[in-house]
RODO-2510 file (C-alpha; in nm, 4 decimals, decimal comma):
residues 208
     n   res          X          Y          Z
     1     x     0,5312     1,0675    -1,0998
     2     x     0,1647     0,9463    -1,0481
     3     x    -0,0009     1,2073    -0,7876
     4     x    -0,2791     1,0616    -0,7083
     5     x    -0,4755     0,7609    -0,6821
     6     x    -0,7656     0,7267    -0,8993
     7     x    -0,7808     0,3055    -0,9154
     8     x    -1,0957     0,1650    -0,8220
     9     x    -1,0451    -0,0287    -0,5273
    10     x    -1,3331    -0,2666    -0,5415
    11     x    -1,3176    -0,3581    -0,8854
    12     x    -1,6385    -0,5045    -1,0674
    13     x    -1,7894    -0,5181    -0,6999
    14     x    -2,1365    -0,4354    -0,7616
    15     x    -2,3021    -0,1650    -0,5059
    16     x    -2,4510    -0,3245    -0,2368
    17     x    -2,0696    -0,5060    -0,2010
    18     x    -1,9153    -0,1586    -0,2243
    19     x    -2,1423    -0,0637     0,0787
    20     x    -2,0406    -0,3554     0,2621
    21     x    -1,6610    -0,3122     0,1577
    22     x    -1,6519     0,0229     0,2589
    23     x    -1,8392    -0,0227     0,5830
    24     x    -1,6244    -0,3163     0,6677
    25     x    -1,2647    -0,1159     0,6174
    26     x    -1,4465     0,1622     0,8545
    27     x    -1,5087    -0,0818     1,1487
    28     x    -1,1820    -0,2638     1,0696
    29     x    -1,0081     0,0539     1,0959
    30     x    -1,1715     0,1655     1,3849
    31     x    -1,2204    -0,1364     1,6226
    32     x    -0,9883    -0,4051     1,4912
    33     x    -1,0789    -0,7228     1,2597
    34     x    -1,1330    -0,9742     1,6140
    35     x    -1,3403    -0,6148     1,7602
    36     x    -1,6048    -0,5718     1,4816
    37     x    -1,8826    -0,7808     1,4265
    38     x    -2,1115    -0,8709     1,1444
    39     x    -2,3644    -0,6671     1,2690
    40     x    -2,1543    -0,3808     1,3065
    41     x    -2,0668    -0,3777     0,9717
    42     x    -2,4064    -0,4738     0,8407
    43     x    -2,5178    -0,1440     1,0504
    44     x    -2,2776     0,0963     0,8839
    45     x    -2,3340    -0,0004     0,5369
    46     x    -2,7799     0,0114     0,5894
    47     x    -2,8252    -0,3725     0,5793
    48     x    -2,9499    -0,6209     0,7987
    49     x    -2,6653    -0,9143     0,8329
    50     x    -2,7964    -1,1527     0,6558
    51     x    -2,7818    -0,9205     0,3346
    52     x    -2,4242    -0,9187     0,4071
    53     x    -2,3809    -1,3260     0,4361
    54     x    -2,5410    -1,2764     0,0508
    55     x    -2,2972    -1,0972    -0,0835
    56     x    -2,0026    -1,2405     0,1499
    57     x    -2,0278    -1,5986     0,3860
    58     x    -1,7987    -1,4750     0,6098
    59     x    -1,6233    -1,1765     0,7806
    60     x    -1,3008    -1,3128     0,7270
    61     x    -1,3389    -1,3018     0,3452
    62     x    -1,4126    -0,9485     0,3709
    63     x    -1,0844    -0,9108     0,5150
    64     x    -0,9461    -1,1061     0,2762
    65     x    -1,1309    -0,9143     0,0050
    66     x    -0,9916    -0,5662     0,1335
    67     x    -0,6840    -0,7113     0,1919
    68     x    -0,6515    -0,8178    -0,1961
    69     x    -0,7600    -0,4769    -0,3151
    70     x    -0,5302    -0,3017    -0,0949
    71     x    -0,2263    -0,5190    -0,1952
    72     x    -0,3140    -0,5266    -0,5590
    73     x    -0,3629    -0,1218    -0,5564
    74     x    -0,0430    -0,0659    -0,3530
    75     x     0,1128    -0,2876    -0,6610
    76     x    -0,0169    -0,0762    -0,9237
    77     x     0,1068     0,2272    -0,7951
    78     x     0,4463     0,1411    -0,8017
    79     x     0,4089    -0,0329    -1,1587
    80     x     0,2432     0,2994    -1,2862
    81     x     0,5337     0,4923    -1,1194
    82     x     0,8099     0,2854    -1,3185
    83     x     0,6194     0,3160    -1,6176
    84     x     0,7044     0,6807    -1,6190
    85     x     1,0589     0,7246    -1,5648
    86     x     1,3895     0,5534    -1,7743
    87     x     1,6747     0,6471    -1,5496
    88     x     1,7814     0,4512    -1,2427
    89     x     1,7640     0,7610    -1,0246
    90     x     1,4397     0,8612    -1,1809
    91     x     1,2532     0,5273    -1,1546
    92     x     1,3214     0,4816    -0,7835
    93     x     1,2540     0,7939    -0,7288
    94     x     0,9034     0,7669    -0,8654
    95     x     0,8769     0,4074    -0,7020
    96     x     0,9457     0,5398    -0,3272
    97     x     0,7516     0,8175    -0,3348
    98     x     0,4513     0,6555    -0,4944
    99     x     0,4350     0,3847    -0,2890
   100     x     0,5235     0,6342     0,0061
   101     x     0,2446     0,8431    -0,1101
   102     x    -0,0038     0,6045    -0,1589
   103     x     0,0147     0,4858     0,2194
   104     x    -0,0642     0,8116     0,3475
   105     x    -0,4128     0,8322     0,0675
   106     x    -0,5360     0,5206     0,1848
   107     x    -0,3863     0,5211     0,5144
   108     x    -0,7085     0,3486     0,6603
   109     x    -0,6908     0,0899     0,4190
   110     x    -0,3254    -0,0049     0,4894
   111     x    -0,3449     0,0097     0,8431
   112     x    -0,6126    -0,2586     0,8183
   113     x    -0,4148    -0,4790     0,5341
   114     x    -0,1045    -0,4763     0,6927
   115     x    -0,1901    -0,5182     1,0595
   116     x    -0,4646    -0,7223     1,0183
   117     x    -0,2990    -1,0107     0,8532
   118     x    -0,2499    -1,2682     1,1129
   119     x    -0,6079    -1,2857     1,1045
   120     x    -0,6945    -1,4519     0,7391
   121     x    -0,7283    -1,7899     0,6591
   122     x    -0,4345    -1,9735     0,5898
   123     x    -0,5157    -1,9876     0,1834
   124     x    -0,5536    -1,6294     0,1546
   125     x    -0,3064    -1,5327     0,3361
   126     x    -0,0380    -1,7440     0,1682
   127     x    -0,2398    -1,5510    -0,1672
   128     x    -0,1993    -1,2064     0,0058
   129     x     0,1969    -1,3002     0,0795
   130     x     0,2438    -1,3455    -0,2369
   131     x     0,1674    -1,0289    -0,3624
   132     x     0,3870    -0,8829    -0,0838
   133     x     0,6482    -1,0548    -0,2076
   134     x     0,6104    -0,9322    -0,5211
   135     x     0,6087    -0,5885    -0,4358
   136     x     0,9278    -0,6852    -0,2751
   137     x     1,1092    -0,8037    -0,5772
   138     x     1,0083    -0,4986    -0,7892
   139     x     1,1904    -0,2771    -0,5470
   140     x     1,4745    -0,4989    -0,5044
   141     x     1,5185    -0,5136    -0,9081
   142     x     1,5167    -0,1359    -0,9271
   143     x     1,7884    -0,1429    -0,6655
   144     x     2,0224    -0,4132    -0,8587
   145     x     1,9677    -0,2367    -1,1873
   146     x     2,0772     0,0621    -1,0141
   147     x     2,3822    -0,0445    -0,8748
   148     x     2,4869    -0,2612    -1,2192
   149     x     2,3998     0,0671    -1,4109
   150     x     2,6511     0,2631    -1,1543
   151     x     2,4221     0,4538    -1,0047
   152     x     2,3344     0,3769    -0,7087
   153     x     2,6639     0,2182    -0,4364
   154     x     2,5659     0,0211    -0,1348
   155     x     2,6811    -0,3020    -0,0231
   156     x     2,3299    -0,3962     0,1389
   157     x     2,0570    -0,3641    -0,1466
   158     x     1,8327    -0,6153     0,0602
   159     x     1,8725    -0,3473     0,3580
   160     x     1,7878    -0,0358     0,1235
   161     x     1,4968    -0,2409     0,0318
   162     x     1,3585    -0,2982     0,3501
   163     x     1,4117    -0,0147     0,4257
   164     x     1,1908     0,1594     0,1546
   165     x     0,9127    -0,1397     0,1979
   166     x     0,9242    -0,0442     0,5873
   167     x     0,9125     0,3599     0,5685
   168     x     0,6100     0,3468     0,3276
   169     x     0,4247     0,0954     0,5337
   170     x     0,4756     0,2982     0,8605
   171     x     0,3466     0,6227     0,7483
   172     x    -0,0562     0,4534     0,7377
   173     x     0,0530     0,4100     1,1035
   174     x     0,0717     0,7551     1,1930
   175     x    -0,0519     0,9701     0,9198
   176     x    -0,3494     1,1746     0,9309
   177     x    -0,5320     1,4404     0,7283
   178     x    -0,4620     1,7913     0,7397
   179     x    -0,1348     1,7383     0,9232
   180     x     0,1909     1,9146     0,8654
   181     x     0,2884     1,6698     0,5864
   182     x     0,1113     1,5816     0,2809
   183     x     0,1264     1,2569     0,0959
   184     x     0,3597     1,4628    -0,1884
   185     x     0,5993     1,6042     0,0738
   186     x     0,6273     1,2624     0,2326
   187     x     0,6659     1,1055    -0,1354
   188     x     0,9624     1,3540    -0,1769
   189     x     1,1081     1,3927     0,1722
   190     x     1,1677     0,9361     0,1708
   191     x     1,2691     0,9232    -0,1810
   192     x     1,5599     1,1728    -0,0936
   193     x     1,6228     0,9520     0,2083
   194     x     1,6418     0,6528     0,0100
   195     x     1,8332     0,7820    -0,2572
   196     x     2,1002     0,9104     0,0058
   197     x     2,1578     0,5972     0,1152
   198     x     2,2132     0,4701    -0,2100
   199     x     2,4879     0,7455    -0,2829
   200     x     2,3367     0,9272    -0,5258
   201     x     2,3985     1,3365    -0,5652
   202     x     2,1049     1,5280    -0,3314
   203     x     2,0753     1,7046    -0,6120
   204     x     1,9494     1,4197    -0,8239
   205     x     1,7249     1,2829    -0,5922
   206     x     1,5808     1,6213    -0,5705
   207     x     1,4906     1,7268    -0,8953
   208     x     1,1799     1,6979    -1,0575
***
C-alpha cells in the first residue's frame, strides 16, 4: 500500500502560481471560498492583486484550479493503490485505506474541494463531477469484481460504496495533526470496516 503522498499537486504551475495556489487553499480553508478575498490571498502569497489577476482572472478559477488538483490527486492515489495488490481482498484493501489516508494528508485541501463546490462555475463544476464520478466507478468495480470472484457477499454494493466514498471524505472534516489517529491507523481501522461489511474473514482484512 502507497504510504504517503509524494504527487505534486500543482503540476507544471510555475512559482509565482504555486504561491498563489498555496495561499489561496490557506484562506479557503480558513475563511471559506464567498469569505476570502483577492486581496487576502494576494497578501498571503507576497503579491499585490493584480499580480494575481496575471497569473489567474478570477478567484473562482483558483477554486476551480485547487479543486482539479485535489480531485485528480485523490484519483491517483487510489489508482496507485490498485496497482499494487492482485487479490480482491487485497486491492480494496489498499483502495480504502489510501483514499482514507490521503484525506487525512491533505485534509485542508479536501475540506476546501469538497465543501466548496457549490461555488464553481457551472463548466467546471460539471468537469470536477466528472472526476468524482469516476472515482466512484473505480470503487464500485472493485466491489463487483469482488463479489463475482466470491469474495466479498453483500446484496448492496452501491451502499458499500458509498459508504467507503463517504468515510474517506469525512475524515478532512475532522482530522487534525498530532491527534490520536494517524492517517495509517485510519487507512487500516476503515478498510477493516469496509471489508466487514463485505463478509470477508477479520483476519484477511487485517493482514498486511
Amino acid at each position: 500500500m502507497t504510504t504517503s503522498a509524494t504527487d505534486d499537486l500543482w503540476g507544471e504551475a510555475g512559482p509565482g502560481s504555486r504561491r498563489i495556489l498555496e495561499a489561496a487553499l490557506t484562506a479557503f480553508a480558513a475563511r471559506g471560498y464567498h469569505g476570502a478575498s483577492t486581496r487576502d490571498i494576494a497578501a498571503a502569497a507576497g503579491m499585490s492583486p493584480s499580480a494575481v489577476y496575471a497569473h489567474h482572472r478570477t478567484k473562482e478559477d483558483l477554486l476551480y484550479a485547487i479543486s482539479l488538483a485535489g480531485h485528480r490527486s485523490a484519483l491517483a492515489a487510489v489508482e496507485r493503490a490498485l496497482a499494487e495488490e492482485v487479490t480482491a481482498v487485497g486491492r480494496l484493501r489498499a483502495l480504502v485505506h489510501d483514499y482514507t489516508a490521503w484525506h487525512a494528508r491533505h485534509h485542508q485541501l479536501a475540506r476546501v474541494v469538497q465543501y466548496e463546490l457549490g461555488a464553481l462555475a457551472p463548466d467546471h463544476r460539471d468537469e470536477i463531477l466528472r472526476l468524482r464520478r469516476r472515482t466512484e466507478e473505480v470503487v464500485l468495480d472493485e466491489i463487483a469484481a469482488g463479489i463475482a470472484s466470491g469474495a466479498f457477499r453483500t446484496e448492496d454494493p452501491g451502499g458499500v460504496a458509498l459508504a467507503v466514498l463517504s468515510l474517506g471524505v469525512d475524515v478532512s472534516r475532522w482530522y487534525a495533526p498530532g491527534g490520536h489517529h494517524t492517517p495509517v491507523s485510519l487507512g487500516r481501522r476503515y478498510a477493516t470496516l469496509v471489508l466487514a461489511m463485505l463478509g470477508t474473514d477479520h483476519r484477511s482484512a487485517t493482514a498486511g
